[in-house]
C-alpha angles and dihedrals in degrees: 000000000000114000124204093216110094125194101265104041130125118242140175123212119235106176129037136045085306094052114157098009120113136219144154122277111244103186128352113215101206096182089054093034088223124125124202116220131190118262090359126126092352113187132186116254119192107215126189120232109277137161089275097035102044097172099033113196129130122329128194107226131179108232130196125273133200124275085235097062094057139069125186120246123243122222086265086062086245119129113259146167129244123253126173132231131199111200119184109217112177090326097317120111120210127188124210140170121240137179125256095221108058100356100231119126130291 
């Protein structure tokens, strides 16, 4: 499945403990239909000594959320859907995204 979320973009969350903050989208996992976004969702991971971690101990991580509980932000900063444009300039098409709410480029 395609998903209209890139790695990049900025989304807001509107379901969930995080619900109505923003942040960028790190990795989009399509199979899993999950994005991880920065400073999103983040949950604790205890983690044992080891050559990378000397010390262990308790580590804040982000972790991935579902596709569903996000919605990309338009240039206003509102939440908004995708929506997909062709424009013809001297025989070349061109395909875009653009926001439903106000139709300017994503």
């Amino acid at each position: 499945m395609k998903l209209k979320i890139k790695k990049g973009d900025t989304v807001k969350v509107i379901t969930g403990n995080d619900r109505g903050e923003t942040g960028r989208v790190l990795e989009v996992d399509s199979t899993k239909l999950r994005v991880l976004v920065e400073g999103i969702n983040i949950r604790k991971k205890h983690s044992r000594p080891s050559a990378g971690n000397q010390q262990g101990g308790i580590i804040s991580k982000e972790m991935p959320i579902h596709y569903s509980n996000v919605q990309l932000v338009d240039s206003e900063g509102k939440a908004t859907r995708a929506g997909v444009k062709t424009e013809d300039k001297s025989g070349v098409i061109t395909t875009m995204r653009i926001a439903r709410t106000n139709g300017k480029e994503i």
